[in-house]
C-alpha positions in Angstrom: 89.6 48.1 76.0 92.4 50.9 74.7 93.2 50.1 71.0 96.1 52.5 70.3 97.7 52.9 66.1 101.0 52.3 65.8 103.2 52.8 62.9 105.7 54.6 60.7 105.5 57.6 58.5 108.0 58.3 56.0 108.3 61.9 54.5 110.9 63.0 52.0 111.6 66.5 54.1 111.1 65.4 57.8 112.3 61.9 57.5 111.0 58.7 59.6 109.0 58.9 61.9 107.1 56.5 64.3 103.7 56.8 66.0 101.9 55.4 69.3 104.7 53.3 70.8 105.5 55.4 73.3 101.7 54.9 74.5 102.0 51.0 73.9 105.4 50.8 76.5 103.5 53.1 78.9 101.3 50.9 79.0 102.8 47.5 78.9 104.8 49.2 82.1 101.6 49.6 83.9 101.3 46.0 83.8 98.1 45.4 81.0 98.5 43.0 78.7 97.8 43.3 74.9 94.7 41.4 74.0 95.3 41.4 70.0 97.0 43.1 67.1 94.4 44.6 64.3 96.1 45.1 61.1 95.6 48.4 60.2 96.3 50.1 57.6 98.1 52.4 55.2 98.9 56.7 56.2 98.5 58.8 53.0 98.6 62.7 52.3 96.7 64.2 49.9 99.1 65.8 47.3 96.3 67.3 45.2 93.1 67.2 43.2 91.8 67.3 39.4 88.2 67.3 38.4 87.2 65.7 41.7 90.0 63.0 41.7 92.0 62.9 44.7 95.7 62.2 44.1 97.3 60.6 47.3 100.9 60.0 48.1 101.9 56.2 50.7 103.4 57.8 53.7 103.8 54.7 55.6 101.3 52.2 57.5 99.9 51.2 60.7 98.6 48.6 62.8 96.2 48.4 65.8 97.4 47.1 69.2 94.2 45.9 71.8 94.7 45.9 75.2 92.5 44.0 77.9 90.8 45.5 80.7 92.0 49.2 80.0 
């Protein structure tokens, strides 16, 4: 079974982007069949660090997509 992450990120220089559907249509072209959606989750960039605390920034999210037999 392939499971491929899809989603969206969202930056404030590069603008909106989205990942893995490309793969997913490629896919789903071939002729498999998706087996489940996963939820997945969130897609954060470190923006820095202080005394061992990570400081993250929300960039967007993401989800799993299962396919059978692949």
């Amino acid at each position: 079974m392939a499971t491929i992450e899809v989603g969206i990120r969202i930056d404030t220089t590069a603008g909106v982007a989205f990942f893995g559907i490309e793969a997913v249509n490629k896919r789903l072209a071939a002729g498999l069949r998706i087996r489940e959606i996963r939820p997945g989750g969130l897609v954060t960039s470190k923006v820095g660090e202080v005394d061992g605390k990570v400081d993250l920034v929300l960039n967007g999210c993401q989800i799993l997509v299962v396919f059978e037999g692949d």
